[in-house]
C-alpha positions in Angstrom: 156.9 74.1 41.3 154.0 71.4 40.8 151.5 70.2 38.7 147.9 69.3 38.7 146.6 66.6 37.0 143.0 66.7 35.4 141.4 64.0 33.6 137.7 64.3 31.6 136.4 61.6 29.1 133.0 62.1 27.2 131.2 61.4 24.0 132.4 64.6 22.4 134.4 67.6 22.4 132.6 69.9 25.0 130.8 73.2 23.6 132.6 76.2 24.2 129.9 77.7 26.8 129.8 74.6 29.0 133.8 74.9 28.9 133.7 78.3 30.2 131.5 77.4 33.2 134.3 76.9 36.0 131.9 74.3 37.9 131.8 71.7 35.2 135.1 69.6 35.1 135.7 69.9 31.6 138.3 71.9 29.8 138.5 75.1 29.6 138.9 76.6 26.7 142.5 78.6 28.1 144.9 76.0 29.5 145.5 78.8 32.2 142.1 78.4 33.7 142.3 75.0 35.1 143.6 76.3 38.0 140.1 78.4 38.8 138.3 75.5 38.5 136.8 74.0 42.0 140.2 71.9 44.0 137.7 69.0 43.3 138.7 68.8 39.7 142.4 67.8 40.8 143.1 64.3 40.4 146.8 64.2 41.4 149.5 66.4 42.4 153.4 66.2 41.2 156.0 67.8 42.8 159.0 68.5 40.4 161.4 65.8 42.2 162.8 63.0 39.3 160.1 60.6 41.7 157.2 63.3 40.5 158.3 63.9 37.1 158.1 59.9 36.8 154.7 59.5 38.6 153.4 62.5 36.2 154.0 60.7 33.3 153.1 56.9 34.2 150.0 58.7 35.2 149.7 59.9 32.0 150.4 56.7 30.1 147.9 54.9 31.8 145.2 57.9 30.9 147.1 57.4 27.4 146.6 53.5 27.4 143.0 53.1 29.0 142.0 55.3 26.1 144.3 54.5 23.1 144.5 57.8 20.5 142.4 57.1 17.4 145.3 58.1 15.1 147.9 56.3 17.5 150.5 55.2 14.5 150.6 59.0 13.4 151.5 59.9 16.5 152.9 57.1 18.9 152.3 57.2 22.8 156.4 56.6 23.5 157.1 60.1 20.9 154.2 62.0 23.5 155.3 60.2 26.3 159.4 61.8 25.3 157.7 65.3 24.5 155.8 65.0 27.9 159.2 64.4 29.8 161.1 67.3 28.1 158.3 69.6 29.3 158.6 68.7 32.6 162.0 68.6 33.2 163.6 72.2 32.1 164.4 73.0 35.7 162.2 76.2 36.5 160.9 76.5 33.5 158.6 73.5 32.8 155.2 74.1 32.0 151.7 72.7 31.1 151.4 69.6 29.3 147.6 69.4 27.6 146.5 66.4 26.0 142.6 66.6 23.6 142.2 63.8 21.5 139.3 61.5 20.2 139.7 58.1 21.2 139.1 54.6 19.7 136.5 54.1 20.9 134.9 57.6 19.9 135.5 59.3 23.2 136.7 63.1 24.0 139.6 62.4 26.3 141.2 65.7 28.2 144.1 64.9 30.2 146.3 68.1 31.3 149.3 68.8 34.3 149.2 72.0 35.0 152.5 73.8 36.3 151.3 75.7 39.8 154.3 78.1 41.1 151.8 79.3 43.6 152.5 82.9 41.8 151.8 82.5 38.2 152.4 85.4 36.0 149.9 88.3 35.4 147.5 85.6 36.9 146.2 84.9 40.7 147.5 81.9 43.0 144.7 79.6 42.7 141.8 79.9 44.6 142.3 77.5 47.4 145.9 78.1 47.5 145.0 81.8 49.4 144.6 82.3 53.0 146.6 80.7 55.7 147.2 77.4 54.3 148.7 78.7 50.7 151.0 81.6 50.0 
């Protein structure tokens, strides 16, 4: 198992109809279709090694800290940080962490790690991990 990361800042929460286009990088509207969205959308990859699982989330502090969460005392960046780690460490069994917030300085921040098995349930390997390069 492994996750992709996908970052997207902008001045607002996107409509629903420009989420559902699969060539714009912003998020979808189901957590699930990330992975149909063009490889160039991907701006990391963790494996599930302790060393990946650490990168994953310092990755997503520093999203976390360049844009600080408008209601950050309600909801603290170490308690997301702790529920972000919990969801990637149950050992075969981790799975997506999605972040949507508004920031402080009145931005739309997405920040997501998607959990890629290669064979996700009821749903297709992602696009570019077909042929003879993927499974």
């Amino acid at each position: 198992m492994h996750w992709h990361a996908y970052a997207w800042v902008g001045h607002e929460r996107p409509a629903d109809n420009i989420r559902n286009d699969k060539s714009q990088p912003t998020p979808p509207l189901r957590v699930g279709e990330w992975l149909g969205k063009p490889e160039r959308f991907i701006v990391a990859i963790f494996d599930s090694t302790p060393e990946g699982i650490s990168d994953a989330l310092e990755w997503m502090r520093q999203g976390a800290e360049e844009h600080v969460y408008v209601s950050e005392a309600s909801f603290p960046l170490d308690a997301r940080l702790k529920y972000v780690a919990e969801q990637l460490s149950h050992n075969g069994r981790a799975g997506d962490v999605v972040w949507g917030y508004y920031s402080k300085s009145k931005r739309y921040v997405s920040r997501a790690l998607i959990a890629c098995t290669c064979q996700r349930k009821a749903r297709k390997p992602a696009p570019y991990l077909e042929g003879p390069h993927g499974q």
